[in-house]
C-alpha positions in Angstrom: 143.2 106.4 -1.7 141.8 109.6 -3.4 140.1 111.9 -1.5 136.8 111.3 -3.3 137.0 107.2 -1.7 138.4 108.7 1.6 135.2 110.4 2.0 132.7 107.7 0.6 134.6 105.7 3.5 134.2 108.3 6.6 130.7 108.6 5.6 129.6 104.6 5.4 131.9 104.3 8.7 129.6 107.1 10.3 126.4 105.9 9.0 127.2 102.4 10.5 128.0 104.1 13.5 124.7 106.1 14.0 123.0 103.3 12.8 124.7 100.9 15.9 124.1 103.6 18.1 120.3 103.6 16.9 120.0 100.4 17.3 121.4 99.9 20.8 118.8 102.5 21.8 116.0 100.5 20.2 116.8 97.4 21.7 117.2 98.7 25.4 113.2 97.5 26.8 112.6 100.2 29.8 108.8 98.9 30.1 108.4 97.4 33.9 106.7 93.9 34.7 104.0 94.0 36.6 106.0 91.8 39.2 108.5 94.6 39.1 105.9 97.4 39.4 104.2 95.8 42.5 107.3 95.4 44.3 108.6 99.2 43.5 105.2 100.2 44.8 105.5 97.8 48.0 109.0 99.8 48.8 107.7 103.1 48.4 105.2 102.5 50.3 107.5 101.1 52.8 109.6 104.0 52.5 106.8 106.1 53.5 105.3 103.7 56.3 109.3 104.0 57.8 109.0 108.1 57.0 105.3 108.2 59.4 106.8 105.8 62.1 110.2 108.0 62.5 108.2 111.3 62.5 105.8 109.4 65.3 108.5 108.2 67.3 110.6 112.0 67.1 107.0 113.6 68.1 107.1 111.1 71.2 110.3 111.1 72.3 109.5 115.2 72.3 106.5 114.2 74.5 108.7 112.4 77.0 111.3 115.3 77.3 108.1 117.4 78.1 106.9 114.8 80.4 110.0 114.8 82.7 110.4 118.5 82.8 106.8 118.6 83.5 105.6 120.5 80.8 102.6 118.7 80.5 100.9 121.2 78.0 103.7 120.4 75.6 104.1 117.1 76.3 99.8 116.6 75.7 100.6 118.0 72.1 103.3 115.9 71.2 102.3 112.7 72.2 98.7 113.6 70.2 100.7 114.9 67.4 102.3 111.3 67.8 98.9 109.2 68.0 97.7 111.6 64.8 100.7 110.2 62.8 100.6 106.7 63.7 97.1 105.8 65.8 98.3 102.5 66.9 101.5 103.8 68.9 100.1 102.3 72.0 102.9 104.2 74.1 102.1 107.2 72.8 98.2 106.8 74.4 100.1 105.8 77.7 101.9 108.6 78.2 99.4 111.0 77.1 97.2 109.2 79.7 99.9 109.7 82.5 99.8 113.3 81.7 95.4 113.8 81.8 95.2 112.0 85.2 95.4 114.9 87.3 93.8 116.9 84.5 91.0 115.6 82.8 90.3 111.8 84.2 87.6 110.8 81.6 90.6 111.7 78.9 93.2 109.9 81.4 90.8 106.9 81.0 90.1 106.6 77.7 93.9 106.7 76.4 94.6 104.1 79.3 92.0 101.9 77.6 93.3 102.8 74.1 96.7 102.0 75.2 95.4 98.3 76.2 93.7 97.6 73.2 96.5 97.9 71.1 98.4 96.1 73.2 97.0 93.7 75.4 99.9 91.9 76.8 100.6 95.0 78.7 98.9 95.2 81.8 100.5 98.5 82.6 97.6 100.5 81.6 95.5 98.6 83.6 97.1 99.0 86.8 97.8 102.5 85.9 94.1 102.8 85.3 93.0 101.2 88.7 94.9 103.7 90.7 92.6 106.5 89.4 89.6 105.3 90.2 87.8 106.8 93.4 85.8 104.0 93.6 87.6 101.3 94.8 84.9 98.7 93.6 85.4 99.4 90.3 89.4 99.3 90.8 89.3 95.7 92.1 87.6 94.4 89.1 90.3 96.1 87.2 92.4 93.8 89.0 90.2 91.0 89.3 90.3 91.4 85.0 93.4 91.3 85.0 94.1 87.9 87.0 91.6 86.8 84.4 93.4 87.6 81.7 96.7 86.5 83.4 96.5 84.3 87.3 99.9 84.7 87.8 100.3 88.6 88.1 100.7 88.7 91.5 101.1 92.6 91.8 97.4 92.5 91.0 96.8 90.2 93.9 98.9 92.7 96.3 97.0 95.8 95.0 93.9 94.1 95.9 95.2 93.7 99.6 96.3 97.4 99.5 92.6 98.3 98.8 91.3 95.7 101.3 93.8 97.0 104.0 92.7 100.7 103.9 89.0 100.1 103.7 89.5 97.8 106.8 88.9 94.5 105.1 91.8 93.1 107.0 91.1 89.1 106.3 90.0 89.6 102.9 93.6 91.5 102.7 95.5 88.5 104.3 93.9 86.3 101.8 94.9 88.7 98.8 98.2 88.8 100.3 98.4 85.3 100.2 98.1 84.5 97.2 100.7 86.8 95.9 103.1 85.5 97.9 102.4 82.2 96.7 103.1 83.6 93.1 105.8 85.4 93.8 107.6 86.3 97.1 108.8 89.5 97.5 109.2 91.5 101.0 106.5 94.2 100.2 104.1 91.0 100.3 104.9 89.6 103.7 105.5 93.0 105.2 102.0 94.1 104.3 100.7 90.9 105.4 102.3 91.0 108.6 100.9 94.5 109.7 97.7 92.7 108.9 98.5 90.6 111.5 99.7 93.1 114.1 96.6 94.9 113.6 94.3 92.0 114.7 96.9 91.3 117.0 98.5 88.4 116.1 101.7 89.4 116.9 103.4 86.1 115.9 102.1 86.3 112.6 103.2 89.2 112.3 106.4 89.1 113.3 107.6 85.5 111.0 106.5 87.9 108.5 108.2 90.7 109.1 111.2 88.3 109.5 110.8 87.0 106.0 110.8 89.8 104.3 113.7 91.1 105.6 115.2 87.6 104.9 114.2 88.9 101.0 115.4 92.5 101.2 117.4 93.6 104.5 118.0 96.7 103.2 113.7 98.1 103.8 114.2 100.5 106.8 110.2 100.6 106.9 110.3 96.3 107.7 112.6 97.4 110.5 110.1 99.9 112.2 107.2 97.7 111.5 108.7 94.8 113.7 109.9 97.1 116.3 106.8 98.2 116.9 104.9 94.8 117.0 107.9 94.2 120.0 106.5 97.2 121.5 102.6 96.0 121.1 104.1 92.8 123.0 105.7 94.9 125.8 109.2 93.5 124.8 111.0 97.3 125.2 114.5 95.9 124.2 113.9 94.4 121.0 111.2 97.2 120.2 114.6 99.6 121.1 116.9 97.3 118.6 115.3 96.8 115.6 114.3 100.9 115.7 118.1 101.4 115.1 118.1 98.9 112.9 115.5 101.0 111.0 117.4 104.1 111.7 120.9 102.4 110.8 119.3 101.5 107.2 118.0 104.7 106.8 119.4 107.6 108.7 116.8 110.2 107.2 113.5 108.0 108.5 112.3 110.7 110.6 109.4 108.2 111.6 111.7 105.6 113.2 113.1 108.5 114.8 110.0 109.4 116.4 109.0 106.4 116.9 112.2 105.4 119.0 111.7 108.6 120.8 108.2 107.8 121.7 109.2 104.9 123.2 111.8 106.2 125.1 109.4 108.6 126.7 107.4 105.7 127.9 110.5 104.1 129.6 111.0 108.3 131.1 114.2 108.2 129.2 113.6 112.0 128.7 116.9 112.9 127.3 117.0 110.4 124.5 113.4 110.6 123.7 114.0 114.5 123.2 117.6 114.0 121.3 114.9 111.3 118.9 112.1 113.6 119.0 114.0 116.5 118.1 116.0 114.7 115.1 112.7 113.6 113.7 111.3 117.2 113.5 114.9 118.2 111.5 114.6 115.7 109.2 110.6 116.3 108.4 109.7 119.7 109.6 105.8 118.9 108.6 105.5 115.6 111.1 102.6 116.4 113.0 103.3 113.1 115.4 107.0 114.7 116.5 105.2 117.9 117.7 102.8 116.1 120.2 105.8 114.0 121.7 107.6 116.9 121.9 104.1 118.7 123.6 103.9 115.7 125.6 108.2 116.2 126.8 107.6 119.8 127.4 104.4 119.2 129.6 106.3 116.4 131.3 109.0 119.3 132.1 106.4 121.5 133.3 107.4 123.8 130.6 103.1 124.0 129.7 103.1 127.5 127.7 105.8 125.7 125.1 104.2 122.5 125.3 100.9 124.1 124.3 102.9 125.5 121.1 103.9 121.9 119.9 100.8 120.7 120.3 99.0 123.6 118.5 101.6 122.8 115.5 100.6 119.2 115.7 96.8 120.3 115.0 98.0 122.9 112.6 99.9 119.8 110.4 96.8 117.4 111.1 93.6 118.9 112.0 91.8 115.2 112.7 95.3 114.1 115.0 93.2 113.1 118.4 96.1 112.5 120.7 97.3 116.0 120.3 93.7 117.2 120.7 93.4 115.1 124.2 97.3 116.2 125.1 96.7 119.7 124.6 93.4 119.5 126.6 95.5 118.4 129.6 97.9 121.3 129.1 95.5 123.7 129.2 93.9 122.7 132.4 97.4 123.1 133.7 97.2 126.5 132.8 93.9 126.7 134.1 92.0 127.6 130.7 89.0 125.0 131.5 87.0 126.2 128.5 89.9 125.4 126.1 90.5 121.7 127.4 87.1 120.9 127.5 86.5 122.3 124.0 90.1 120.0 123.4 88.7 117.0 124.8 85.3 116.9 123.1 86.6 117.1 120.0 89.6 114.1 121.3 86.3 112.4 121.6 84.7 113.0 118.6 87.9 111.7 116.6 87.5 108.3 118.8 89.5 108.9 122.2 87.4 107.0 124.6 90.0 108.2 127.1 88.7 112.0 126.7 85.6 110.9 128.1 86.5 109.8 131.1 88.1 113.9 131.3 85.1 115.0 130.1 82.4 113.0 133.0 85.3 114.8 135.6 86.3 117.5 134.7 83.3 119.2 132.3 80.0 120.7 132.9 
């Protein structure tokens, strides 16, 4: 071949070549369907929903690392930094409620509500909410709501007692008691319902309640001291004596079975052990007013009146409503001849509902 041919060859080889090349680019179709466009669309936007909902979560997790180091100002921001991102993190209300309850409560409400709403088969909130409500009314129809919504959350039943108990509504508290134990039965139920008992004294009741729920958890000091002292409302010393070690034995830091055990002792004139009780509730719980007016009342007994008048004054300095120590310290100081200062003592004894103060007052006062 000649190199006139060799050339006319190369160039129809590269011209075939170019025009393949050409033609492989024309065919290639880059144009979308619209099948194929919606669903590229529906993952970026997916990418992006995924992109808000980690930047929410990171923004409340910081919020909760605030929360437990109590930072609440910083833990307010991120949690509503949070909620800003993503306005149905339900959580992220929670939390920021938590941290406005002993702030701002009309904030503290709100985000409790919010938090419901978006997710209403929490009744967290709602308890939550309940708790921070003054009016007590209002929180039993939280709870009341809530039994609505759901009649088999007994903690809402319980929490109803709790109110009925402190306000003095002991039956209606026996019968919210009740019927959370007949849900569910946990110790706190029948302990509760038994110191219902004990304080209209049925001390029976009481006590096959107290029973059960230490049947349910033996290991609740507070059950322990609860039974020993409806023993002692029944005058049976002994097992009053037993189940306060029991109480002690569970919990050796329960400065109020300590106390307690020491009290009695004191009314048996066990001096020594009261005062070795007395004396080991005060060290575990330095701000006990009762342990300073058994002490009062153990240093009086030993005629030792100028140190008895010191417990007592600490008692009224940790409680200034704590009648007994009021009445106790009024006897002291007509021991030590200050007439002016028991009389003062035993008015006010009075005033706080010792009837016994009276009958100092009618002998004793002008």
């Amino acid at each position: 071949m000649n190199r006139d041919l060799f050339l006319i060859f190369v160039l129809i080889i590269g011209f075939q070549c170019v025009f393949s090349q050409n033609s492989d680019s024309i065919m290639l179709d880059t144009t979308l369907t619209d099948s194929e466009i919606n669903f590229k669309d529906s993952i970026n936007l997916l990418n992006e929903h995924n992109n808000m909902l980690i930047a929410s979560r990171n923004a409340y997790n910081d919020g909760l690392v605030f929360f437990e180091n109590l930072d609440i100002e910083q833990a307010i921001n991120s949690f509503s930094n949070a909620i800003t991102i993503d306005s149905t993190f339900s959580d992220a209300y929670f939390y920021r409620a938590q941290c406005y309850k002993n702030i701002n409560i009309e904030l503290a409400i709100s985000d409790y509500n919010s938090a419901y709403q978006l997710d209403s088969l929490d009744f967290t909130p709602l308890y939550f909410l309940a708790t921070i409500y003054s009016d007590k009314a209002l929180a039993i129809k939280i709870y009341e709501f809530i039994i609505s919504e759901d009649p088999k959350q007994s903690k809402a039943y319980y929490e109803k007692g709790i109110i009925f108990y402190l306000n003095g509504n002991i039956d209606n508290a026996i019968i919210s008691f009740t019927e959370s134990i007949a849900i569910n039965n946990e110790a706190r139920s029948f302990n509760d319902r038994g110191s219902c008992y004990r304080k209209l004294g049925k001390y029976e009741l009481a006590i096959e309640d107290y029973l059960a729920a230490i049947n349910l958890n033996p290991d609740l000091a507070f059950i322990y001291n609860n039974l020993a002292s409806t023993y002692r409302k029944k005058g049976n010393s002994e097992d009053a004596l037993n189940y306060y070690s029991l109480a002690i034995s569970k919990d050796e830091s329960y400065a109020v079975a300590f106390n307690n055990r020491g009290s009695l002792y004191l009314e048996l004139n066990d001096f020594d052990n009261a005062k070795n009780d007395i004396d080991q509730a005060i060290l575990l719980n330095s701000n006990y007013a009762p342990a300073y007016n058994n002490r009062g009342v153990i240093l009086h007994q030993k005629k030792r009146y100028k140190d008895a008048l010191a417990a007592f004054d600490k008692a009224i300095l940790l409680n200034n409503n704590y009648a007994k120590a009021y009445l106790n310290r009024g006897i002291t100081r007509q021991m030590n001849r200050d007439e002016d200062g028991a009389c003062s003592d035993w008015d006010k004894a009075k005033e706080l509902g010792i009837n016994l103060a009276n009958k100092y007052l009618v002998n004793d006062c002008n």
